[in-house]
DOTITI-887615 format. One record per residue (C-alpha): x negated, y, z; chain; residue in three letters. Coordinates in nm, 3 decimals, padded with zeros to 5 digits. Example, Ala and Ser with C-alpha at 12.3 -4.5 7.8 and 13.67 -1.06 7.14 Angstrom:
<atoms>
         X         Y         Z   ch    aa
   -01.230   -00.450    00.780    A   ALA
   -01.367   -00.106    00.714    A   SER
</atoms>
This chain:
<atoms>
         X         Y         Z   ch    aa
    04.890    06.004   -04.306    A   UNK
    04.643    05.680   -04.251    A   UNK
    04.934    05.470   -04.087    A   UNK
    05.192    05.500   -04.433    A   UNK
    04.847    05.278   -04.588    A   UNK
    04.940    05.042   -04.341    A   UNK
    05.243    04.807   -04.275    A   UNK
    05.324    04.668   -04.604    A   UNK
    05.344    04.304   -04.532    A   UNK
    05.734    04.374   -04.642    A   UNK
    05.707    04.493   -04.983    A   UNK
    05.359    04.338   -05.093    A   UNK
    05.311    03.968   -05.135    A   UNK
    04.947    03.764   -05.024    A   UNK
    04.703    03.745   -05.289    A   UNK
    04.359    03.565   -05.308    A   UNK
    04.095    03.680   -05.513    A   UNK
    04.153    03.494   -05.871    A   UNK
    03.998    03.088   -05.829    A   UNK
    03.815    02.946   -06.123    A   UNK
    04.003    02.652   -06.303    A   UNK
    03.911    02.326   -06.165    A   UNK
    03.815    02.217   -06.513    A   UNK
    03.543    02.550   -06.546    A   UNK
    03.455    02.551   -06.182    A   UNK
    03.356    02.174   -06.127    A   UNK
    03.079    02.144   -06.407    A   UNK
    02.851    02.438   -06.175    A   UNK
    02.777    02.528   -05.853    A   UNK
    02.880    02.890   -05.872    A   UNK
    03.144    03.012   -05.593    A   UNK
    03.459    02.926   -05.671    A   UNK
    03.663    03.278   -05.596    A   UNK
    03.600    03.562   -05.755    A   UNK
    03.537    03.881   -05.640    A   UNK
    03.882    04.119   -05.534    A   UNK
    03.836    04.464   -05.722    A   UNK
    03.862    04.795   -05.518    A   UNK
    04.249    04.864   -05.567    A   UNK
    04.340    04.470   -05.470    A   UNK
    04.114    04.452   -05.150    A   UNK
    04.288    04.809   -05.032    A   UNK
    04.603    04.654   -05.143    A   UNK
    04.580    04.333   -04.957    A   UNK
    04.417    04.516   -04.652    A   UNK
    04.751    04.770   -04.634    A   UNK
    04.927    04.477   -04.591    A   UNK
    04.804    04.438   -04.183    A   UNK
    05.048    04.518   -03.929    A   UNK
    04.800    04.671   -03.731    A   UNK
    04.975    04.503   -03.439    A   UNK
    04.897    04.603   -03.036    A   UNK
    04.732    04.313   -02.943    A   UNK
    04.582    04.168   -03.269    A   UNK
    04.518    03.772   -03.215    A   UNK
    04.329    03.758   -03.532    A   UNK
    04.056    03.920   -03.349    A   UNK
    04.100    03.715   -03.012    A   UNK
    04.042    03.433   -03.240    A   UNK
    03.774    03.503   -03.431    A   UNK
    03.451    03.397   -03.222    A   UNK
    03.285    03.706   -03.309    A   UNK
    03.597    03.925   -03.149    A   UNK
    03.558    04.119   -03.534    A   UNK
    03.731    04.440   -03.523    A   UNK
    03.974    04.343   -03.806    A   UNK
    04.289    04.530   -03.788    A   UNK
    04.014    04.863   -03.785    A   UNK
    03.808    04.763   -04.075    A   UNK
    04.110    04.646   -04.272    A   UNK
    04.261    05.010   -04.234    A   UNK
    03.949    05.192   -04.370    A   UNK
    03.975    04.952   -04.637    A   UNK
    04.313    05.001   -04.743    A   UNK
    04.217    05.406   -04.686    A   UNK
    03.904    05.353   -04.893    A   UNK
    03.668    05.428   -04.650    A   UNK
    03.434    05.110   -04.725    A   UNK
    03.127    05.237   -04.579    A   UNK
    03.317    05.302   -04.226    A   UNK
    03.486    04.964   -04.282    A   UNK
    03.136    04.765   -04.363    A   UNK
    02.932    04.960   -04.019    A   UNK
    03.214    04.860   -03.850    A   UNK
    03.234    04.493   -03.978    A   UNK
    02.872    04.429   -03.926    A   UNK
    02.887    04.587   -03.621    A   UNK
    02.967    04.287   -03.422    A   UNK
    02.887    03.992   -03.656    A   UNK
    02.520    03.998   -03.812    A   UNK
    02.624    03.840   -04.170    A   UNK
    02.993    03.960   -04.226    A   UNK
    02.894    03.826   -04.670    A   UNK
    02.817    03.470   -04.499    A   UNK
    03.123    03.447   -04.271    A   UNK
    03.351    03.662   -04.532    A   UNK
    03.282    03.265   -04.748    A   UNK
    03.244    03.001   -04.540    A   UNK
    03.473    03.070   -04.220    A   UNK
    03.768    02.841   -04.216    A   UNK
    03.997    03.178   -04.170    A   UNK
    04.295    02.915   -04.205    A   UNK
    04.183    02.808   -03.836    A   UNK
    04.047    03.146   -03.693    A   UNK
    04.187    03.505   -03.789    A   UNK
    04.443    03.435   -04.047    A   UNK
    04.554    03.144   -03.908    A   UNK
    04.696    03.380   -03.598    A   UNK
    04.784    03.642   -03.836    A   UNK
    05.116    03.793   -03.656    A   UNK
    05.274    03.853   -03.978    A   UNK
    05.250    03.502   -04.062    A   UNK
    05.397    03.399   -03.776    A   UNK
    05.709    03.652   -03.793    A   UNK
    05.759    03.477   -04.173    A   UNK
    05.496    03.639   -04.408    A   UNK
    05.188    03.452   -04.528    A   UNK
    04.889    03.613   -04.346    A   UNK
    04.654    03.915   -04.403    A   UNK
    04.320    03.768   -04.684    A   UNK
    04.084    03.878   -04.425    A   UNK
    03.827    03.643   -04.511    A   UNK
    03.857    03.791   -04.896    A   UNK
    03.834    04.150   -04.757    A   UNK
    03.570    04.091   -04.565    A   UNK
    03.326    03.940   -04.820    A   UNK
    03.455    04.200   -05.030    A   UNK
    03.341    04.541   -04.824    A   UNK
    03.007    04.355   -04.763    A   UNK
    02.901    04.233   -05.097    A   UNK
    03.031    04.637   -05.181    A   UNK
    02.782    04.750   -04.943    A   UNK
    02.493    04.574   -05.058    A   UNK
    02.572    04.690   -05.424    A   UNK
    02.559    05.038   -05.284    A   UNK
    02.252    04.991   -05.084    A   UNK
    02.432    05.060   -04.748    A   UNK
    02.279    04.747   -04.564    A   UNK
    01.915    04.937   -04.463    A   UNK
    01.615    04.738   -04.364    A   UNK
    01.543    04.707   -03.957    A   UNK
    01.385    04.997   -03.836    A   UNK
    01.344    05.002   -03.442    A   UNK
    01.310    05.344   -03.317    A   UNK
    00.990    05.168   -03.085    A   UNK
    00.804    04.882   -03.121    A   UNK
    00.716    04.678   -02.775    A   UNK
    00.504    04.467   -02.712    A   UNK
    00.691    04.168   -02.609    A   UNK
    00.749    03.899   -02.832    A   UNK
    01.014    03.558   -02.907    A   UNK
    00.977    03.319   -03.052    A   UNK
    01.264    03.123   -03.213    A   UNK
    01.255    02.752   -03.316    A   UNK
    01.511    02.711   -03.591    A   UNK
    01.600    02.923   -03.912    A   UNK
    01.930    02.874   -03.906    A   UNK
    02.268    03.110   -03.833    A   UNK
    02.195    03.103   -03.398    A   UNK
    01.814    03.180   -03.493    A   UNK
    01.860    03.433   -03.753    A   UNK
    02.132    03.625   -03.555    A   UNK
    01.876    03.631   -03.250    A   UNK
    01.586    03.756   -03.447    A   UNK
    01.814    04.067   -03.652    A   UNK
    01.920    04.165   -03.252    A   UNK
    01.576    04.139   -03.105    A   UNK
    01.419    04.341   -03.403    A   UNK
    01.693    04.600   -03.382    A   UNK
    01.548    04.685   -03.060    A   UNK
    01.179    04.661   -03.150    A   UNK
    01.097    04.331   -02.986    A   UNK
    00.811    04.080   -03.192    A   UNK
    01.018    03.810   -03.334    A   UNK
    00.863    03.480   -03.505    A   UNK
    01.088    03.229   -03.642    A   UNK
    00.926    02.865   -03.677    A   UNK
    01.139    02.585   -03.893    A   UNK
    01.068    02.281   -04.023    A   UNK
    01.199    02.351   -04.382    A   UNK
    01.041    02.534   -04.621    A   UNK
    01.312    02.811   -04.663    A   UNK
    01.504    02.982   -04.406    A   UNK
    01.841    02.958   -04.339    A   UNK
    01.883    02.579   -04.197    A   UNK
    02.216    02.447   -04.294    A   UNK
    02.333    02.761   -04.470    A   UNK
    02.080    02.690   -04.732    A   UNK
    02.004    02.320   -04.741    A   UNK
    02.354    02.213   -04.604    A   UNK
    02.603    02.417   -04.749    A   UNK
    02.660    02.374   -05.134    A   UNK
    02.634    02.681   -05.381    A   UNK
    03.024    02.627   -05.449    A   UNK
    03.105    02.744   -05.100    A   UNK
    02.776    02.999   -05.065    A   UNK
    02.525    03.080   -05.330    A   UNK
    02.186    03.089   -05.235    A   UNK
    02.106    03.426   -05.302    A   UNK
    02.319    03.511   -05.058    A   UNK
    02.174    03.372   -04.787    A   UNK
    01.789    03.464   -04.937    A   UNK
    01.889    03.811   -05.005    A   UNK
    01.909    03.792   -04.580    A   UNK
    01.609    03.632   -04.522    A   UNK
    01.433    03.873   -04.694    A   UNK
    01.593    04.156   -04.521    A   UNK
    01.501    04.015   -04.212    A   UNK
    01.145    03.963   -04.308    A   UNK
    01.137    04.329   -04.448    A   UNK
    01.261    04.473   -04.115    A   UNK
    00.949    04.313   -03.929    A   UNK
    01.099    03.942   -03.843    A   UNK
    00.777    03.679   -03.891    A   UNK
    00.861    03.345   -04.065    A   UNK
    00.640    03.032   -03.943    A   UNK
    00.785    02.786   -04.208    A   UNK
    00.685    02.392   -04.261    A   UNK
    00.620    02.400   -03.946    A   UNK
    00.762    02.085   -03.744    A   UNK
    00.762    02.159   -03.350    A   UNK
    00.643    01.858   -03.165    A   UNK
    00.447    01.706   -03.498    A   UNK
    00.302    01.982   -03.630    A   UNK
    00.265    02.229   -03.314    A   UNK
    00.311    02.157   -02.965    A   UNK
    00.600    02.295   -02.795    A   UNK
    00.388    02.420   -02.554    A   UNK
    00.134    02.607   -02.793    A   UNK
    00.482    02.882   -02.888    A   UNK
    00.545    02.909   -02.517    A   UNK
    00.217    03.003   -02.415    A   UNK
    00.208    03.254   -02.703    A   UNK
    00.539    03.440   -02.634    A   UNK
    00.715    03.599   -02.376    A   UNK
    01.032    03.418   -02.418    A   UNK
    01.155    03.160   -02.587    A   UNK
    01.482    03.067   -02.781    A   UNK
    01.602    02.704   -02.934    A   UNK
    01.846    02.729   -03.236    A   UNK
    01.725    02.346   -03.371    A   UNK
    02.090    02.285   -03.448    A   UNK
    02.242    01.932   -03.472    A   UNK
    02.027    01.680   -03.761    A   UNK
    02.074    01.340   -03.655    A   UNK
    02.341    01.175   -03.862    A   UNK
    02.587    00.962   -03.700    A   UNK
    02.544    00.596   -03.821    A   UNK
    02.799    00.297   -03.919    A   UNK
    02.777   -00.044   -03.828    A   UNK
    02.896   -00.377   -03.990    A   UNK
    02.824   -00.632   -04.242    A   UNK
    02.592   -00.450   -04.488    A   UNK
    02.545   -00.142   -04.341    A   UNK
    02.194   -00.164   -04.415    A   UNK
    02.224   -00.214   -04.768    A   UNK
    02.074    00.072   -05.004    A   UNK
    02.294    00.295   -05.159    A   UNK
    02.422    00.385   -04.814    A   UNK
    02.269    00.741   -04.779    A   UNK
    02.342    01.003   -04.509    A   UNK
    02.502    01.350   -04.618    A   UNK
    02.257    01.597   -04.510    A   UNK
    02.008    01.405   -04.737    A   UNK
    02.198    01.424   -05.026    A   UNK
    02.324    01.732   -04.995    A   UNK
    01.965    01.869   -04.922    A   UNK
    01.855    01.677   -05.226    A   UNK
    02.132    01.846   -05.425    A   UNK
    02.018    02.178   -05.311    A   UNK
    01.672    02.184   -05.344    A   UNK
    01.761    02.007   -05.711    A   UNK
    01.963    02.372   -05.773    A   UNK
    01.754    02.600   -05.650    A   UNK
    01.487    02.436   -05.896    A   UNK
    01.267    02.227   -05.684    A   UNK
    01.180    01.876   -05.834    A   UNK
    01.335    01.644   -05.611    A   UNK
    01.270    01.250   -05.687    A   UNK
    01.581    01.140   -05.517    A   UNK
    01.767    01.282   -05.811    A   UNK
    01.581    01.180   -06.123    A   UNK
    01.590    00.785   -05.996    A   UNK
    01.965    00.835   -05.938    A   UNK
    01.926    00.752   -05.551    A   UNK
    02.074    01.132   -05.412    A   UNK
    02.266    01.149   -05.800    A   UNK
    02.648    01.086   -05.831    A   UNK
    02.622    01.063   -06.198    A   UNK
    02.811    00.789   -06.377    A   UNK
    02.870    00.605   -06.050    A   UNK
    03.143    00.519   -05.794    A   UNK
    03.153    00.756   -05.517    A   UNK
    03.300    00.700   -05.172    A   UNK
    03.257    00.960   -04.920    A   UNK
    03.324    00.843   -04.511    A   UNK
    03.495    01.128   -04.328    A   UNK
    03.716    01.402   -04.331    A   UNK
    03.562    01.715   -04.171    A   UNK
    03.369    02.015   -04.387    A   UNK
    03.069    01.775   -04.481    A   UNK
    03.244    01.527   -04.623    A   UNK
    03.472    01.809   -04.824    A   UNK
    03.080    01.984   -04.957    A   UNK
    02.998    01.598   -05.043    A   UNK
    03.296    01.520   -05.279    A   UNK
    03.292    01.822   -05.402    A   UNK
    02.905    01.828   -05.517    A   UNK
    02.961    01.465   -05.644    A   UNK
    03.203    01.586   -05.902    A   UNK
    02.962    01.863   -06.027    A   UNK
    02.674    01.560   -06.032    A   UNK
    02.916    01.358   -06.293    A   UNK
    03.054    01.084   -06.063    A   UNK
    03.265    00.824   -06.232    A   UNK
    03.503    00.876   -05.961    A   UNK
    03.542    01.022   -05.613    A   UNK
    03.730    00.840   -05.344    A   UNK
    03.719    01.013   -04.917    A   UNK
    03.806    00.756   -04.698    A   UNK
    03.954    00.941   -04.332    A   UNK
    04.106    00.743   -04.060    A   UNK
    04.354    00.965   -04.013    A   UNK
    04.592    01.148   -04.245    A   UNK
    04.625    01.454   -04.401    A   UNK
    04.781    01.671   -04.106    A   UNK
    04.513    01.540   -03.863    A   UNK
    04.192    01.563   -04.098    A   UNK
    03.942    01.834   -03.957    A   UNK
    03.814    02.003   -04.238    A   UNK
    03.940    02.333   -04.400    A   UNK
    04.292    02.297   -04.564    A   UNK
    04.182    02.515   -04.830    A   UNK
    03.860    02.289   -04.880    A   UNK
    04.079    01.996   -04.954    A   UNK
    04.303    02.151   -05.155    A   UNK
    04.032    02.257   -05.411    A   UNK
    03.850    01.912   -05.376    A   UNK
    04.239    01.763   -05.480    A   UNK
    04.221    02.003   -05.806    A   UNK
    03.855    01.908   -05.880    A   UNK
    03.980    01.540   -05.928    A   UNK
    03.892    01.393   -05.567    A   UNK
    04.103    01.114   -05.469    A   UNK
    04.181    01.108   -05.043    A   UNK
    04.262    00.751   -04.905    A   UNK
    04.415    00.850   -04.586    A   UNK
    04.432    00.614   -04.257    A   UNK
    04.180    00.403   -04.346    A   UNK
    03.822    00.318   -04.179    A   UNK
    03.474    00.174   -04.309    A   UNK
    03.467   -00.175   -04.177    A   UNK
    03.195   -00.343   -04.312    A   UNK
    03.019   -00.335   -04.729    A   UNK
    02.967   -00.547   -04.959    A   UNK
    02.701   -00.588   -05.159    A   UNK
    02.356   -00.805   -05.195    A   UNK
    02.105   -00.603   -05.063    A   UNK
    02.245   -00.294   -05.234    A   UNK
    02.672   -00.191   -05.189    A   UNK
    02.886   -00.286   -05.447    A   UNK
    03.229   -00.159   -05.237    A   UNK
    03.344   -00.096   -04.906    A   UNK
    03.570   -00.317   -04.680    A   UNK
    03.828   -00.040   -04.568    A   UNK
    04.035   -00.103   -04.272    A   UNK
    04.409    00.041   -04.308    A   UNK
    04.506    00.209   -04.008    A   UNK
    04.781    00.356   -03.803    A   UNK
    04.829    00.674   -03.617    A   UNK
    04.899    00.502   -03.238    A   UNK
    04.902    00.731   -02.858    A   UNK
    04.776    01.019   -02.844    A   UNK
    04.394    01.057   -02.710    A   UNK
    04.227    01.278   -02.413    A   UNK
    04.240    01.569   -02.697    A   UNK
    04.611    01.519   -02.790    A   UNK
    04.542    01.352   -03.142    A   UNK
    04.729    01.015   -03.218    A   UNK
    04.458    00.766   -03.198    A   UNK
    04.420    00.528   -03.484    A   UNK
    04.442    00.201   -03.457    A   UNK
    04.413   -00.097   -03.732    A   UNK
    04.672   -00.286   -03.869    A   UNK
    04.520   -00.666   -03.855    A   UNK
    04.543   -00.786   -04.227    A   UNK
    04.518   -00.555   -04.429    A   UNK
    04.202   -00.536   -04.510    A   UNK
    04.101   -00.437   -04.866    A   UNK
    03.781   -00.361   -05.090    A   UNK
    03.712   -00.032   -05.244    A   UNK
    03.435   -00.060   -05.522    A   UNK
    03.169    00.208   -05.438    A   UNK
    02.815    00.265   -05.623    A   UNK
    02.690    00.511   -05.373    A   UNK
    02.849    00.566   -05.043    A   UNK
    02.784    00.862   -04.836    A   UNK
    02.830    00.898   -04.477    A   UNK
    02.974    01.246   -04.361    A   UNK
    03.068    01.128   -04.009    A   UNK
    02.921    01.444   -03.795    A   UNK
    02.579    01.480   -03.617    A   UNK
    02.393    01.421   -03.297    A   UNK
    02.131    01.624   -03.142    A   UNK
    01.751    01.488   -03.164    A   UNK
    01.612    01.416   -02.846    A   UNK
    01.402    01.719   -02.773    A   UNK
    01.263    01.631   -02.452    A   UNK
    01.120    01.349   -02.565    A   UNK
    00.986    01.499   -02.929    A   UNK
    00.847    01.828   -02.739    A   UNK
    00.719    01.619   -02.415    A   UNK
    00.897    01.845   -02.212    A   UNK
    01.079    01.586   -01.965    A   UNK
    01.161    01.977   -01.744    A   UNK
    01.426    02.077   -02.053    A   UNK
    01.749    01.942   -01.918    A   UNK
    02.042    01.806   -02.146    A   UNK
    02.381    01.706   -02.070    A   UNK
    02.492    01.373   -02.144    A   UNK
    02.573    01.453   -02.477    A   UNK
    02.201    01.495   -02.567    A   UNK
    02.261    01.873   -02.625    A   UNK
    02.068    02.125   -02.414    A   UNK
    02.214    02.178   -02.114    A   UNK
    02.220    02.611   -02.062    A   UNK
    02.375    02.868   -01.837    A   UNK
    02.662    02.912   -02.022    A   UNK
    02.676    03.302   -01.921    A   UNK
    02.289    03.341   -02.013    A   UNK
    02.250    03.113   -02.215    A   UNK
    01.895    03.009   -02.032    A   UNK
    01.753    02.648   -02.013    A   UNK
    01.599    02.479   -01.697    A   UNK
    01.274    02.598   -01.836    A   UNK
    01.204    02.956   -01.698    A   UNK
    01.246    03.174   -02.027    A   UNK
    01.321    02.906   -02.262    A   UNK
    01.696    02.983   -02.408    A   UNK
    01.902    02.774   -02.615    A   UNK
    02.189    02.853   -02.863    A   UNK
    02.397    02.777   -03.141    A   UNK
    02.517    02.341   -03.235    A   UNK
    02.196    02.217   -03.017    A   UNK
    02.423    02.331   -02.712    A   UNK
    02.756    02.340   -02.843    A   UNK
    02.715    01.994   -03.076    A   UNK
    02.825    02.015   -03.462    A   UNK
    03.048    02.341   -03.477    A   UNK
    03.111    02.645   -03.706    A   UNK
    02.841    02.910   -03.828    A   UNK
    03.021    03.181   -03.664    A   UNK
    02.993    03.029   -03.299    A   UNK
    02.623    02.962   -03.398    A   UNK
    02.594    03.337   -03.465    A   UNK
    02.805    03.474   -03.192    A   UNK
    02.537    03.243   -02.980    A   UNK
    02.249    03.402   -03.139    A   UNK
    02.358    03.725   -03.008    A   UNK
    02.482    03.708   -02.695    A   UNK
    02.092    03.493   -02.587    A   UNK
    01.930    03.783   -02.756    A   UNK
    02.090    03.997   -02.529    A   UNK
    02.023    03.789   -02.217    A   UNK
    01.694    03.750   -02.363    A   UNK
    01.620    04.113   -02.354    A   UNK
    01.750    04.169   -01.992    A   UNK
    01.502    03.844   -01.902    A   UNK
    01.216    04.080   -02.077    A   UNK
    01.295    04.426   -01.900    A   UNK
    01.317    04.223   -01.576    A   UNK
    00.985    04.111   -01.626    A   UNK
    00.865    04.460   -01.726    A   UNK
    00.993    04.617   -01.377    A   UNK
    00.810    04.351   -01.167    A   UNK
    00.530    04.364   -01.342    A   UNK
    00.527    04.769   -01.291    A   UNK
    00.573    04.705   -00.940    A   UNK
</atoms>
């Protein structure tokens, strides 16, 4: 029977899919875990408890059916598992990579909590989608009718994409406008191949195209086409911008070059991999190589920053976070790999000013405390007065979060309401703006936050986006 497949947490230890050696893995940009073969995915999967009320899929934004698809997995049903995985999340391959798990699903795994390490899901997950694509189960759009009604969608990233795939599947006219060249936003400019290979997220994009999705790339909304030019052309309207504008540092010599902001080298590394000629590297101003690195922050930028800086040759490789270890916000799992790839953390300790004559030659770094705790319930940190000290730094890259652009203003639509936060201020049911048809989703609502919140976004505005459409439909029939 299906349920003796099951249950065998007891008798069968966790496994990950085999990691590269640091010492291999750090001179490319090639994923770091392998792939699990067919036998070790069913056996890890057999290991679920298939417990009554499974809180690895309460946690996982996307509500994933995981207990399911990890029993057709361990029964060998793949295709069953894979319709059911992408069945409620639109890129199971992307999130199957780059989800911290450690915070989400497995990280309320029951059988972790009753003593045994948790259920791979993440592993699994990848696995039975990267099996379906080999196997050609993942089929091109096809809408069974085509209406006439069309979005439009400013931002190629995960909120935008998700939209469009849902809108398609139900034969409305998507076209997706974004300022880069490429789709894909932060999942291909942002994210380093390490984590997610490009071909990945491209072998998407061209699905989506395929299945009838229109791409309106370099194309710069409020520079190079007025805001109000897509509304009057579509029937509804969706924002998925996502969050760009770096967070800044002040202090003596903040202004100094060599100071650079971590989108823009990460985007310069990239672009560099993918094969475009990118000036920022060759002169050594977006290059790690031979130099001094020190990275400010501790979340998942900073972690794709130290990381790529080891692949680009760097001298050395110091993270400065202002709290420690236990407190840091990034994936566990991301700093443990960055620790075997030769990155050196220098817990409780803050930026406070550079030195350097007109370009930095070190950072003065504050050492700090862990003091009360704040309105989240993390300690605060506070400084301890004198003892200051200099860490010498050739390049220094900021990885302190994002802020949202100031749409209103860039769009000249004063009528788009934002909170006080700068993000757009939506129904948070609907997901609607204060402009009549004009949606937002994804970080440009929610600030800086994960992919798979940014797709489980995407979705649910599609949906409200299509019950905005028919509504229109009826009263115009009437």
């Amino acid at each position: 029977m299906a349920i003796n497949k099951m249950l065998k947490f007891v008798d069968i230890s966790r496994d990950m899919p085999t990691k590269r050696v640091p010492n291999l893995r750090k001179k490319d940009y090639n994923e770091v875990y392998q792939e699990f073969a067919a036998e070790k995915a069913a056996e890890q999967s057999s290991r679920c408890s298939q417990c009554g009320v499974p809180f690895c899929q309460t946690h996982c934004p996307l509500h994933n059916n995981i207990p399911d698809w990890l029993r057709l997995t361990a029964e060998g049903r793949l295709k069953e598992a894979y319709e059911l995985s992408q069945d409620t999340n639109t890129f199971p391959e992307i999130c199957g990579r780059i989800c911290p798990q450690d915070r989400l699903c497995e990280g309320n795994c029951v059988i972790e909590q009753s003593g045994h390490e948790t259920v791979t899901i993440g592993s699994v997950e990848k696995y039975i989608t990267d099996t379906a694509w080999e196997k050609g189960w993942v089929k091109v759009i096809s809408p069974k009718i085509e209406r006439k009604e069309s979005v439009g969608i400013i931002g190629a990233g995960p909120a935008g994409l998700a939209a469009a795939d849902r809108l398609r599947k139900v034969g409305i006219q998507v076209t997706i406008y974004d300022r880069y060249d490429r789709a894909g936003g932060l999942l291909t400019y942002g994210i380093p191949g390490f984590k997610l290979e490009k071909d990945v997220v491209m072998r998407r994009n061209k699905l989506l195209a395929e299945g009838g999705v229109k791409f309106k790339l370099n194309t710069n909304i409020g520079v190079d086409l007025p805001f109000s030019e897509i509304r009057s052309k579509h029937d509804a309207i969706l924002i998925g911008t996502g969050v760009y504008k770096s967070r800044e540092l002040s202090g003596i010599g903040s202004a100094n070059k060599g100071i650079v902001k971590a989108l823009d080298y990460l985007t310069a590394s990239n672009r560099s991999n993918m094969g475009d000629h990118v000036p920022e590297i060759e002169t050594g101003e977006l290059n790690a190589k031979g130099k001094r690195i020190v990275v400010i922050g501790g979340g998942d930028t900073a972690m794709d920053c130290v990381r790529t800086a080891i692949r680009q040759g760097a001298k050395s490789v110091k993270c400065l976070y202002r709290r420690d270890k236990k407190n840091m916000p990034g994936s566990q799992r991301e700093t443990k790999n960055a620790e075997e790839e030769g990155v050196e953390f220098v817990w409780l300790s803050a930026p406070k000013g550079f030195v350097g004559e007109g370009e930095v030659s070190g950072v003065v770094v504050s050492k700090m405390r862990l003091g009360a705790p704040d309105s989240s319930g993390r300690q605060s940190p506070e400084e301890i007065i004198g003892a200051d000290y200099t860490e010498d730094a050739d390049l220094v890259i900021k990885a302190l979060g994002f802020n949202p652009e100031d749409l209103p203003k860039l769009w000249d639509t004063p009528e788009l309401e934002i909170t006080r936060w700068g993000t757009i201020k939506t129904d948070f049911k609907t997901h609607s703006t204060s402009m009549p048809g004009v949606y937002a989703a994804g970080d440009i609502v929610r600030g800086a936050s994960l992919v798979v919140w940014a797709i489980r976004d995407g979705r649910e505005a599609a949906d409200n986006i299509l019950t905005f459409l028919d509504s229109q439909t009826v009263i115009a029939a009437e």
